[in-house]
C-alpha atoms as a printed R data frame, in Angstrom:
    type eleno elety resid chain resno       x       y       z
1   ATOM     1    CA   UNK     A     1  -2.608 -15.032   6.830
2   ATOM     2    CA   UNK     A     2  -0.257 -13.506   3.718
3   ATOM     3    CA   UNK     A     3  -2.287 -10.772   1.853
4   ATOM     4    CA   UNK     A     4  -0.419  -9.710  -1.532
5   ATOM     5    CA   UNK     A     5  -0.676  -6.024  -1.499
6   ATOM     6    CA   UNK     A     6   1.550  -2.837  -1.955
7   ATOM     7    CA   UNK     A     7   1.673  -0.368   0.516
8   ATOM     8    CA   UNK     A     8   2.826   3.144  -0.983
9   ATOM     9    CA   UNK     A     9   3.317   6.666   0.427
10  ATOM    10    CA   UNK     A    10   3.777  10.059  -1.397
11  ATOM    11    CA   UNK     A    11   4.644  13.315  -1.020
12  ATOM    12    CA   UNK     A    12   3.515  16.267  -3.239
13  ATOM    13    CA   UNK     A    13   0.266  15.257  -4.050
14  ATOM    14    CA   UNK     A    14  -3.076  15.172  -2.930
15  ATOM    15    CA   UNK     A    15  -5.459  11.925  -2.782
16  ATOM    16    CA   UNK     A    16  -7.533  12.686  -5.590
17  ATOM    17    CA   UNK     A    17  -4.509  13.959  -7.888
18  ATOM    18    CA   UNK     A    18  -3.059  10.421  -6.798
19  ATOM    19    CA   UNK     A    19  -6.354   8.867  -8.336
20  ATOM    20    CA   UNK     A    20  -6.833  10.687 -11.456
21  ATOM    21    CA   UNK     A    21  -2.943   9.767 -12.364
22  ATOM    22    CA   UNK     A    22  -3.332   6.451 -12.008
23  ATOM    23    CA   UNK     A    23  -6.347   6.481 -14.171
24  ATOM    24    CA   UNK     A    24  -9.059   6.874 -12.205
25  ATOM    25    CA   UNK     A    25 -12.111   8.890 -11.774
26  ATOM    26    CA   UNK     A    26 -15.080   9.475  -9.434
27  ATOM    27    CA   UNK     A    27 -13.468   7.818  -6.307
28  ATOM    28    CA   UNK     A    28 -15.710   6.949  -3.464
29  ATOM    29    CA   UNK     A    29 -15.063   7.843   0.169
30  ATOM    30    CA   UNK     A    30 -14.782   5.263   2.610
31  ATOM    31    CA   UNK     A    31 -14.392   4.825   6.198
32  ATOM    32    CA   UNK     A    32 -11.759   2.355   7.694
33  ATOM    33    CA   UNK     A    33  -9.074   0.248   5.730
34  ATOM    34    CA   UNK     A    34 -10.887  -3.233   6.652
35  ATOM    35    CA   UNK     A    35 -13.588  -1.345   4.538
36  ATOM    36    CA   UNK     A    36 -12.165   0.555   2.118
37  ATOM    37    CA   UNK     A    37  -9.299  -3.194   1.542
38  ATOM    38    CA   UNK     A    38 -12.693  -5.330   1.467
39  ATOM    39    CA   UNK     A    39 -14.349  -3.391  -1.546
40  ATOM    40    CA   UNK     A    40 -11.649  -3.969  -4.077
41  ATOM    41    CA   UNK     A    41 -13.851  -7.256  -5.021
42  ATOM    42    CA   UNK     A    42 -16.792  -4.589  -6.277
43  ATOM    43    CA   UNK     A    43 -13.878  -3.772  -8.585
44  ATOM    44    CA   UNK     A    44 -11.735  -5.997  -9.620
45  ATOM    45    CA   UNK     A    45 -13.997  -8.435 -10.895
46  ATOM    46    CA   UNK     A    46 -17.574  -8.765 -12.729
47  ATOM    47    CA   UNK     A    47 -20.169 -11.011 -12.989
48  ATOM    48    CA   UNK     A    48 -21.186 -12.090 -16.615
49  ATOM    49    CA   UNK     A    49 -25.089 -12.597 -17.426
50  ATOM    50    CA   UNK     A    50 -25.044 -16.567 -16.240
51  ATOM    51    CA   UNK     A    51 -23.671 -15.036 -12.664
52  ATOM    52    CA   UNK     A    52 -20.095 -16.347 -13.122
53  ATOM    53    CA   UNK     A    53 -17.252 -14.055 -11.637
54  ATOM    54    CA   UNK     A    54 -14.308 -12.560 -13.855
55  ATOM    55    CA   UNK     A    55 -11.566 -10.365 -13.281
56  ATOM    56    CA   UNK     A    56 -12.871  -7.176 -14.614
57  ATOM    57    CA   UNK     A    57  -9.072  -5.489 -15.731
58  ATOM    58    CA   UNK     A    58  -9.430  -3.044 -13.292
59  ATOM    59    CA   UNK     A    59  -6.770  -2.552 -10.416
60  ATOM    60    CA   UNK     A    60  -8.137  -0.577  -7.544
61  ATOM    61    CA   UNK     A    61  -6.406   1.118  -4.872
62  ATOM    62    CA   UNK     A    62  -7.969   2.912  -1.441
63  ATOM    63    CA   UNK     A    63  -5.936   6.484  -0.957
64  ATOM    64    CA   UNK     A    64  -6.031   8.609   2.393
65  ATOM    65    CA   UNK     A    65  -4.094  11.569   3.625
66  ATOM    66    CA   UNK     A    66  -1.534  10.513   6.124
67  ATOM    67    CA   UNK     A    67   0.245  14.003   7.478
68  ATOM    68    CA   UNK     A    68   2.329  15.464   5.073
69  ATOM    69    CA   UNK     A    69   1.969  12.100   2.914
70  ATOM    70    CA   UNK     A    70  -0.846  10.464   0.774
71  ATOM    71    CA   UNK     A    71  -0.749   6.452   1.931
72  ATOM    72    CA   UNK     A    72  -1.827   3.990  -1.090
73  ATOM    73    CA   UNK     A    73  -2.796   0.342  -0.107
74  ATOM    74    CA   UNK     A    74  -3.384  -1.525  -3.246
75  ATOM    75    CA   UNK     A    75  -4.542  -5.258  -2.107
76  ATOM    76    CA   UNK     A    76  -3.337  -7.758  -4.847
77  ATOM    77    CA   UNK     A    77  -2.220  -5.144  -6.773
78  ATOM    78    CA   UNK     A    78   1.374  -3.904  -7.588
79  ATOM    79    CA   UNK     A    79   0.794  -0.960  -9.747
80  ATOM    80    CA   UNK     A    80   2.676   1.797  -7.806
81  ATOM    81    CA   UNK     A    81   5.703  -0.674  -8.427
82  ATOM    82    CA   UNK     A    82   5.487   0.312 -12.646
83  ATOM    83    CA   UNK     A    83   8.342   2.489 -13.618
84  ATOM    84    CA   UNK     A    84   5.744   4.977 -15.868
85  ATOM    85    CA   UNK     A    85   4.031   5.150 -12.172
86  ATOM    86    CA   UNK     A    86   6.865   5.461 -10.045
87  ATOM    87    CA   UNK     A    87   7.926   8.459 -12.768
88  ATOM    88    CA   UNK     A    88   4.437  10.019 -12.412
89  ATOM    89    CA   UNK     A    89   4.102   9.743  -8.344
90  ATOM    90    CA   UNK     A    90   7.463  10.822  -7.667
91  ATOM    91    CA   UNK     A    91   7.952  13.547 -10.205
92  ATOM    92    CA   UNK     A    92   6.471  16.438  -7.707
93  ATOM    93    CA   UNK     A    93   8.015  14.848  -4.715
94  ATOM    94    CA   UNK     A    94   8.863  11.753  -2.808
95  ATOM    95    CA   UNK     A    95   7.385   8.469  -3.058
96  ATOM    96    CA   UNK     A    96   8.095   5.195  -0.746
97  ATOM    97    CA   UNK     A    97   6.727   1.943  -1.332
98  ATOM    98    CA   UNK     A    98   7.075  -1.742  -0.160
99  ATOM    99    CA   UNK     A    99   5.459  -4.343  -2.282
100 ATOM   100    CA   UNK     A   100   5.194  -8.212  -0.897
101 ATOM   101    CA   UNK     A   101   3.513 -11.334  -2.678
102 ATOM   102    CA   UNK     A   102   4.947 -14.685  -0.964
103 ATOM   103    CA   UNK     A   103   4.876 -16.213  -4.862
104 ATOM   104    CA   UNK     A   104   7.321 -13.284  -6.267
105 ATOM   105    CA   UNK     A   105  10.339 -11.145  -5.029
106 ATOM   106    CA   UNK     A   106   9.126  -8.386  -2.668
107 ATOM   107    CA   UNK     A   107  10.433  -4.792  -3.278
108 ATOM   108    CA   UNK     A   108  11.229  -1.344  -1.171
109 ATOM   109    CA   UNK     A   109  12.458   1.382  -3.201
110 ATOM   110    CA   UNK     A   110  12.258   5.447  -2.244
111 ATOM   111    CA   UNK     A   111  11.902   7.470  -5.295
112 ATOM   112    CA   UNK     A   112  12.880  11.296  -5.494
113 ATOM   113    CA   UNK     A   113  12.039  14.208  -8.213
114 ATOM   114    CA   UNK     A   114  11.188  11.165 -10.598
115 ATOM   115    CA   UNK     A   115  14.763   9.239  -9.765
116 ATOM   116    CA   UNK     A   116  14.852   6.050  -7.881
117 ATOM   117    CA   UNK     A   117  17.150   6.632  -4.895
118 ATOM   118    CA   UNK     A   118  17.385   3.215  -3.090
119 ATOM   119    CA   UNK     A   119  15.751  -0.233  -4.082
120 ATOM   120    CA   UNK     A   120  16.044  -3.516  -2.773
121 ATOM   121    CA   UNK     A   121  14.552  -6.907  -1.914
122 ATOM   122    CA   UNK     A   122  13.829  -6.632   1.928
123 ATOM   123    CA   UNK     A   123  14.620 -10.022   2.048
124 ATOM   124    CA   UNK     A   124  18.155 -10.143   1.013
125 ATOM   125    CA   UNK     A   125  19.466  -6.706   1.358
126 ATOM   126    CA   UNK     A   126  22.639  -6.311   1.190
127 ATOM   127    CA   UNK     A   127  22.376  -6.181  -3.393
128 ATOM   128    CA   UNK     A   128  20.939  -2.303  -3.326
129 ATOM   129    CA   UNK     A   129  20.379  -0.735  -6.683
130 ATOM   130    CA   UNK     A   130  19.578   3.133  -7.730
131 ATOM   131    CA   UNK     A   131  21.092   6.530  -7.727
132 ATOM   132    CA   UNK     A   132  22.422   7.156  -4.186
133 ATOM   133    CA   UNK     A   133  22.043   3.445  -3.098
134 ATOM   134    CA   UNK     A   134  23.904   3.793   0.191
135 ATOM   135    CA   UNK     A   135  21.288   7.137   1.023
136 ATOM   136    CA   UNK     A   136  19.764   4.453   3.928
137 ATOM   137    CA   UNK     A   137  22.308   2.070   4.987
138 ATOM   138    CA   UNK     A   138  22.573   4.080   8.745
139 ATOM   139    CA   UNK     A   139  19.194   3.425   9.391
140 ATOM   140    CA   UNK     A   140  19.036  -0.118   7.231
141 ATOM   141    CA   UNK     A   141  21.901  -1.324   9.923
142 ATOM   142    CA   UNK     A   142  19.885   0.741  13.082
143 ATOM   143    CA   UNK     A   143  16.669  -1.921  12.353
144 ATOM   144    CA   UNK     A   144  18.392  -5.100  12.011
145 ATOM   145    CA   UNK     A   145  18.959  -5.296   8.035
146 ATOM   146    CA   UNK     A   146  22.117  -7.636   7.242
147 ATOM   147    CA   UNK     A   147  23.991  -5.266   4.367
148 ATOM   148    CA   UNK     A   148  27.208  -7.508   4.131
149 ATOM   149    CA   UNK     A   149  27.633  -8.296   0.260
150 ATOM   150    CA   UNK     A   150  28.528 -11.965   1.431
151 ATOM   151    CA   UNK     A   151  25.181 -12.952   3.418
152 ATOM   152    CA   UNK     A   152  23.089 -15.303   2.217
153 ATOM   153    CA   UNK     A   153  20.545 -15.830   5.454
154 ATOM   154    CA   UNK     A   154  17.091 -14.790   4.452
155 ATOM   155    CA   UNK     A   155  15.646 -12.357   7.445
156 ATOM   156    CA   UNK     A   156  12.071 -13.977   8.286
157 ATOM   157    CA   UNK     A   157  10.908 -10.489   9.433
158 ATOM   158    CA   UNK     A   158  11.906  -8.567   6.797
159 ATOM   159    CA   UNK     A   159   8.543  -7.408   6.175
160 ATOM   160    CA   UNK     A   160   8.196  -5.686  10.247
161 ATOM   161    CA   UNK     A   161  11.670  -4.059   9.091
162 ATOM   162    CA   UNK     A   162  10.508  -2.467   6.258
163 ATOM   163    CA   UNK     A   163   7.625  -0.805   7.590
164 ATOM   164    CA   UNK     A   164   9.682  -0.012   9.977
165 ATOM   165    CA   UNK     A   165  12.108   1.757   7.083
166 ATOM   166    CA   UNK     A   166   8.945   3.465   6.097
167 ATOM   167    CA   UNK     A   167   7.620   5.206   8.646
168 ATOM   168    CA   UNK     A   168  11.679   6.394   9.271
169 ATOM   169    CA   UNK     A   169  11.952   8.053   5.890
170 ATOM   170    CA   UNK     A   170   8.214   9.304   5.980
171 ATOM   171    CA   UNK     A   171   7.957  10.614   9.513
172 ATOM   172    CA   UNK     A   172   4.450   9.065   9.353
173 ATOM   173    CA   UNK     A   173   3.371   7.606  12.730
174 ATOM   174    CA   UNK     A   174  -0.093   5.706  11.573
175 ATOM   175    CA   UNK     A   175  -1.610   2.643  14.154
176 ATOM   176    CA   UNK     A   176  -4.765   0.920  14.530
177 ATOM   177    CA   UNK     A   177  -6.764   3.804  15.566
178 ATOM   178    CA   UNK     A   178  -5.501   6.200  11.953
179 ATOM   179    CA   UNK     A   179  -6.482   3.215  10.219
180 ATOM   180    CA   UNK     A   180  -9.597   2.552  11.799
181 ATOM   181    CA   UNK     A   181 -10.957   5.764  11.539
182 ATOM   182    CA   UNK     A   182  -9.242   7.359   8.253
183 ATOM   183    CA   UNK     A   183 -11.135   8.208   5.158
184 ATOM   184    CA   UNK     A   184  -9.994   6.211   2.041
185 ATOM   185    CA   UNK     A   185 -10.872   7.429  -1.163
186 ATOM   186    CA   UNK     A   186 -11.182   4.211  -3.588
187 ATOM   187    CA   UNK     A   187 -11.824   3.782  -7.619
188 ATOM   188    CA   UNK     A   188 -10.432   1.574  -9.643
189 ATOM   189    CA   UNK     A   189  -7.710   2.288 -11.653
190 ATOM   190    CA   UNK     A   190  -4.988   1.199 -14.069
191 ATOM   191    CA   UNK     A   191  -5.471   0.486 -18.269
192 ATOM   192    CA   UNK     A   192  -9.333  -0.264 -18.624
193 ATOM   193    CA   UNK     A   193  -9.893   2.567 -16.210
194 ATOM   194    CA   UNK     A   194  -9.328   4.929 -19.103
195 ATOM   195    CA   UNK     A   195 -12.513   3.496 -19.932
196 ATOM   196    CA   UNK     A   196 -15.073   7.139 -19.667
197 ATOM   197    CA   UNK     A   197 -17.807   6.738 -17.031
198 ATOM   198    CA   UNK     A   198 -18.216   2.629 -16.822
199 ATOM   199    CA   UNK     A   199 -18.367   2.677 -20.662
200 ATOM   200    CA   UNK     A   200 -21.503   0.037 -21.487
201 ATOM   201    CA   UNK     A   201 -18.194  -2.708 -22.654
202 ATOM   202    CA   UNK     A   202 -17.996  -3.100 -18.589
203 ATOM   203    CA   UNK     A   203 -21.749  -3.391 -17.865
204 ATOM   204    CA   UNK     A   204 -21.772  -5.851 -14.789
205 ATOM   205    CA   UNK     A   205 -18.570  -3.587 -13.125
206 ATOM   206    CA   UNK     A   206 -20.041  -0.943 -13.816
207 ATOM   207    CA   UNK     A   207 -22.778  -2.086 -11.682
208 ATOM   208    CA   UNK     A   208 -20.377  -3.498  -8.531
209 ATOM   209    CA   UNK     A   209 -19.302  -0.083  -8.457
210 ATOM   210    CA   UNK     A   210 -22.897   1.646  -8.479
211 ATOM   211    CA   UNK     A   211 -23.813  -0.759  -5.757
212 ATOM   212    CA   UNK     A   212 -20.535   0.341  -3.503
213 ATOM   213    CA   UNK     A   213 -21.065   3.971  -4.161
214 ATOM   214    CA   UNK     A   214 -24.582   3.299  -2.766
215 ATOM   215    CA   UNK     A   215 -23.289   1.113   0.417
216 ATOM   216    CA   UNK     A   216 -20.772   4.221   1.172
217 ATOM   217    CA   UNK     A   217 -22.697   6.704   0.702
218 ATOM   218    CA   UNK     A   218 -22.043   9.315   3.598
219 ATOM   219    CA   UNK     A   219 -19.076   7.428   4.776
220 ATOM   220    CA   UNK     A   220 -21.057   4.262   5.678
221 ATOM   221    CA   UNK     A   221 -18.578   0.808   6.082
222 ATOM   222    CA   UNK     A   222 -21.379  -1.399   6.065
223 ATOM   223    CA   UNK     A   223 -20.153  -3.320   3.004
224 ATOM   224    CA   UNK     A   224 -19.001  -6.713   4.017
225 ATOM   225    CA   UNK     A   225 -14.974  -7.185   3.690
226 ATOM   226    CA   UNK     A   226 -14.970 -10.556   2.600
227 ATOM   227    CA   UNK     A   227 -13.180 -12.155   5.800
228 ATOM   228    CA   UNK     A   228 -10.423  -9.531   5.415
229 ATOM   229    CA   UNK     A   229  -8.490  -8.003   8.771
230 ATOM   230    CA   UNK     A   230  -6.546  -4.830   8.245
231 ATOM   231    CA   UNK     A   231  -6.473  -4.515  11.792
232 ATOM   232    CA   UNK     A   232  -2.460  -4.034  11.966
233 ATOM   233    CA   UNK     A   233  -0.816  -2.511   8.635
234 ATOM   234    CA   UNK     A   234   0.007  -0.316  12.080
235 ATOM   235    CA   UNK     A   235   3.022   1.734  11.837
236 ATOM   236    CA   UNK     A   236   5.689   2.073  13.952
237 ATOM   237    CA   UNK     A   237   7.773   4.940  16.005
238 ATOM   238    CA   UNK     A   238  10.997   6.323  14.647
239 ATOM   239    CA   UNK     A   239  12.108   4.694  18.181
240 ATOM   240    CA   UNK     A   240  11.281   1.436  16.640
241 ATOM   241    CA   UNK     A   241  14.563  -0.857  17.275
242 ATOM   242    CA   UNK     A   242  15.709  -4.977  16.621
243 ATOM   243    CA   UNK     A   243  14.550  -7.467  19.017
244 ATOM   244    CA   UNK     A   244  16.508  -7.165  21.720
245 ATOM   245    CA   UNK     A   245  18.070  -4.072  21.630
246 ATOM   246    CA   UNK     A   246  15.149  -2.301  22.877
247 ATOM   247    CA   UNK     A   247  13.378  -3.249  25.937
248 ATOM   248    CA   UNK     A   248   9.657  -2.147  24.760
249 ATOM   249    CA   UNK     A   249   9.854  -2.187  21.663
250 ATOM   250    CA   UNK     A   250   6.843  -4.487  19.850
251 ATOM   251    CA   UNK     A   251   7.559  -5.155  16.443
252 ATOM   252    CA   UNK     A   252   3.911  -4.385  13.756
253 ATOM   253    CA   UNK     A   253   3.015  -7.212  12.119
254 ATOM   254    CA   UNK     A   254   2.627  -7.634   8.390
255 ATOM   255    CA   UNK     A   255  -1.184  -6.386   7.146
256 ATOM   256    CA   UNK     A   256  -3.664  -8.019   7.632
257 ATOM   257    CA   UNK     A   257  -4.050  -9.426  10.832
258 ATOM   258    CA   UNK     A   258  -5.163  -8.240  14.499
259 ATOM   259    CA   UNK     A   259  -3.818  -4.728  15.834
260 ATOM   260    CA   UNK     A   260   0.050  -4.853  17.505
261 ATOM   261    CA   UNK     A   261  -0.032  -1.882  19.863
262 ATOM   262    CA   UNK     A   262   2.786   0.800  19.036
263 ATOM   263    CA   UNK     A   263   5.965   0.905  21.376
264 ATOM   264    CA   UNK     A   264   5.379   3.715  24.061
């Protein structure tokens, strides 16, 4: 199954102060990223007074402390791919982060101080953009990526590669268990989150996100996830090599499906 979503990681800031500049406020705390991924619906859309669903404005994204990094998952969402955001994120650190939608062009980039470093579409790598955009190309070339200006061959794993290229320039080593047992903290956020408190203009959101706040309350992830895996946005080893070239290495598969156990 594809899931649309943007996985981000930053350094410098804490989950909260990642919240609060994208626009949010009051996140809630849950358990799990099957939970924390399932509860974006409580956001991101509202129910009008004759019980039809709309999308409420609202982009939401689930935030957790992952070592020295903060890890973002926005499902559906692309937000941390904005340049004002990017800017923000980046501006007291690092910031990493692969977007993928099968109906538009994915994107990696690694931002610095503020200053996009590298950027690319993992699918067709070798036409790199930004400030230093040769900074990766040793470790691009150690996991497979084709940089050579002339090929054309779309990579049909491009997606394992670049979370691959993540946890490399992170350092961060998360699997199935992290995500299983990590505490997210969620709100929605983007333009109508500027919005103070739920204003009454949002009444039925404002209710979707009473009711989660309620279901989570003390860390519970009883709220149903709406047929959504997360089981293996698992991360991989910096020992993580090409098919091939690596005799136990196990490639992660793309979020959201069932856990891929990490190489030994």
């Amino acid at each position: 199954m594809h899931v649309h979503a943007c996985l981000t990681f930053v350094r410098g800031l804490g989950p909260d102060e990642v919240v609060s500049r994208l626009g949010g406020a009051d996140p809630v705390s849950i358990v799990s990223a099957e939970a924390a991924v399932g509860a974006s619906e409580a956001v991101q859309e509202r129910v009008d007074e004759g019980g039809a669903t709309h999308p409420s404005g609202l982009d939401y994204v689930a935030v957790t402390q992952a070592g020295d990094w903060v890890m973002i998952i926005e499902p559906n969402g692309f937000l941390c791919t904005d340049d004002a955001v990017v800017q923000g994120l980046s501006s007291a650190g690092e910031m990493v982060s692969f977007y993928y939608n099968e109906n538009t062009t994915p994107r990696f980039f690694w931002a610095v101080d503020g200053r996009e470093l590298v950027g690319f579409d993992p699918g067709f790598p070798s036409e790199r953009s930004g400030s230093d955009r040769t900074r990766l190309d040793r470790v691009l070339a150690e996991l497979g990526f084709v940089l050579e200006p002339d090929a054309e061959a779309y990579d049909d794993v491009f997606r394992e590669r670049t979370l691959a290229l993540m946890a490399r320039v992170t350092g961060v080593h998360w699997d199935a268990e992290f995500l299983e047992h990590a505490m997210f903290r969620c709100a929605g956020v983007g333009g109508l989150a500027a919005l103070s408190r739920w204003s009454p203009g949002m009444p039925r959101c404002a209710k979707n996100w009473r009711h989660l706040r309620r279901i989570h309350r003390g860390g519970s992830t009883t709220t149903s996830t709406g047929g959504v895996s997360v089981g293996s946005l698992t991360g991989v080893s910096k020992r993580w090599v090409p098919p091939g070239q690596g005799s136990s290495t196990r490639i992660p598969r793309w979020p959201w499906r069932s856990p891929t156990p990490l190489p030994s």
